[in-house]
C-alpha positions as a Markdown table, in Angstrom:
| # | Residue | x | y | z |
|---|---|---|---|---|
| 1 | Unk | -49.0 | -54.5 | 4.3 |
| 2 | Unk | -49.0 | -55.4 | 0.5 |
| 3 | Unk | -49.4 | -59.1 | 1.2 |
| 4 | Unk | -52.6 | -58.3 | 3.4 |
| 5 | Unk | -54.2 | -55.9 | 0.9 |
| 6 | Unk | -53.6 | -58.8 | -1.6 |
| 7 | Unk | -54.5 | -61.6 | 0.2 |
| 8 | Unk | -56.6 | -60.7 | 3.6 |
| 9 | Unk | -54.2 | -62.0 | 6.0 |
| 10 | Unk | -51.3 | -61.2 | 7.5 |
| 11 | Unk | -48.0 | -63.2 | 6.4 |
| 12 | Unk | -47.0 | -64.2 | 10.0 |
| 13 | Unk | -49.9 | -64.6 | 12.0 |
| 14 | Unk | -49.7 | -66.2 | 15.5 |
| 15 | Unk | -52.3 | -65.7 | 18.5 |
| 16 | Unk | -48.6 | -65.7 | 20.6 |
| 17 | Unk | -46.3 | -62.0 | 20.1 |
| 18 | Unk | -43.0 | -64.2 | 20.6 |
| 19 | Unk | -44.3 | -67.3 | 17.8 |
| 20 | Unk | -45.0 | -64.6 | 15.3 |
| 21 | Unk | -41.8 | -63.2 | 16.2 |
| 22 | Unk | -40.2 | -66.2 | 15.3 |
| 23 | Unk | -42.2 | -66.6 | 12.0 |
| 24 | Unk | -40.8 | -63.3 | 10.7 |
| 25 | Unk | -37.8 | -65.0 | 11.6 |
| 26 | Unk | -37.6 | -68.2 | 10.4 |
| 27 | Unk | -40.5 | -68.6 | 7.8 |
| 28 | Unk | -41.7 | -67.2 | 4.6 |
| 29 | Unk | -45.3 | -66.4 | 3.9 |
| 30 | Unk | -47.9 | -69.2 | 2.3 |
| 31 | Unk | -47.4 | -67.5 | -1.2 |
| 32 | Unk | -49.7 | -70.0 | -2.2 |
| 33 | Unk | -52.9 | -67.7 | -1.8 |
| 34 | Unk | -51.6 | -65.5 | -4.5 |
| 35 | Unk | -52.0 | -66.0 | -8.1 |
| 36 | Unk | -50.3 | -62.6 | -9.4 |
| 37 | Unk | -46.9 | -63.3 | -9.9 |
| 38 | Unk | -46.3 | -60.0 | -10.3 |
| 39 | Unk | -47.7 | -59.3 | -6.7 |
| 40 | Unk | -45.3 | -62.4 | -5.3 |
| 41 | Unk | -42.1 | -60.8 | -6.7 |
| 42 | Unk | -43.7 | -57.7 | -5.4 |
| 43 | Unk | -43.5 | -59.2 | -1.8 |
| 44 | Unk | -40.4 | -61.2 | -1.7 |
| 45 | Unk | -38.3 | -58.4 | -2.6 |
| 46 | Unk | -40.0 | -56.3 | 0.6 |
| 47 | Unk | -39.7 | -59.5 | 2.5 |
| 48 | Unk | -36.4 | -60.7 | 2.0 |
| 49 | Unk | -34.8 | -62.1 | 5.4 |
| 50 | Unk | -31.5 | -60.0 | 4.4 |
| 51 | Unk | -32.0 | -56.5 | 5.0 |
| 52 | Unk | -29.4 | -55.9 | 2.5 |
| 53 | Unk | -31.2 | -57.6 | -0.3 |
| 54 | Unk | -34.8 | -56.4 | 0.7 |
| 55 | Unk | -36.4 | -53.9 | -1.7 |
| 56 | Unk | -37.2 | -51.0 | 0.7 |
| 57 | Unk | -33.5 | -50.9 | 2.2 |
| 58 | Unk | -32.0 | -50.3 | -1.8 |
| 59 | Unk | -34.7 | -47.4 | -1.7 |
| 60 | Unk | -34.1 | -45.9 | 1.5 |
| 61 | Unk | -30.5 | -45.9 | 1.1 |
| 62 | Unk | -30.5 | -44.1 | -2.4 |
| 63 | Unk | -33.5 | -42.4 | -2.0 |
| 64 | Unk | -34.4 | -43.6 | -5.3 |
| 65 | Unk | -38.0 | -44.7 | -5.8 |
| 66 | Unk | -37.8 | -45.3 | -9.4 |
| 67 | Unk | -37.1 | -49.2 | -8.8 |
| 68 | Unk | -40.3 | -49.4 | -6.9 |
| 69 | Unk | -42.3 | -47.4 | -9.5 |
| 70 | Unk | -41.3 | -49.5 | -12.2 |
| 71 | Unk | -42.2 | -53.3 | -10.7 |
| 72 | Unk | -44.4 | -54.6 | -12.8 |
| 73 | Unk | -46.9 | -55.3 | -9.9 |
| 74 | Unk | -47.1 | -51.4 | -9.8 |
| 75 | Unk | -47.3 | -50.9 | -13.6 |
| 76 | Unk | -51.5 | -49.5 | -13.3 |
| 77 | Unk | -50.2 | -46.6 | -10.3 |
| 78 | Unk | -50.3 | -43.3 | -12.0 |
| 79 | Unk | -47.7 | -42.1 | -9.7 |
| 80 | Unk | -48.1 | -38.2 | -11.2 |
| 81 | Unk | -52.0 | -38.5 | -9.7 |
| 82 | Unk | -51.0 | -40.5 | -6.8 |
| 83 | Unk | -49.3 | -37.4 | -4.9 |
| 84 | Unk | -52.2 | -35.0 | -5.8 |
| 85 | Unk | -54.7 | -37.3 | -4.4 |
């Protein structure tokens, strides 16, 4: 979802369900259309092939969202407001 807000397109687009399948599989998105590095970091760590490694698995498991609110991609999200809105 991040890397369509920030870009406009989905990371593993295919016309065919089984090809994009296989591209969330076995490829990694065209990082190329982003400029923020920020934003790429951002991405890779909630993209990472091994679910071990992947951002959103480290906060699930502690139910610890502090490593989330302090990427530096997030570093303009009042997070206080955010719940109030």
């Amino acid at each position: 979802m991040v890397y369509e807000l920030v870009t406009g397109k989905t990371p593993f687009q295919s016309e065919i369900e089984y090809v994009m399948f296989q591209n969330i599989s076995d490829k990694e998105p065209n990082y190329d259309l982003i400029n923020d590095q920020n934003a790429i970091d951002f991405i890779q760590m909630l993209l990472t092939k091994d679910a071990g490694r992947r951002l959103i698995e480290a906060i699930e498991n502690d139910c610890d969202y502090s490593i989330l609110k302090q990427h530096p991609f997030l570093s303009s999200v009042n997070f206080e407001t955010l719940w109030l809105k």
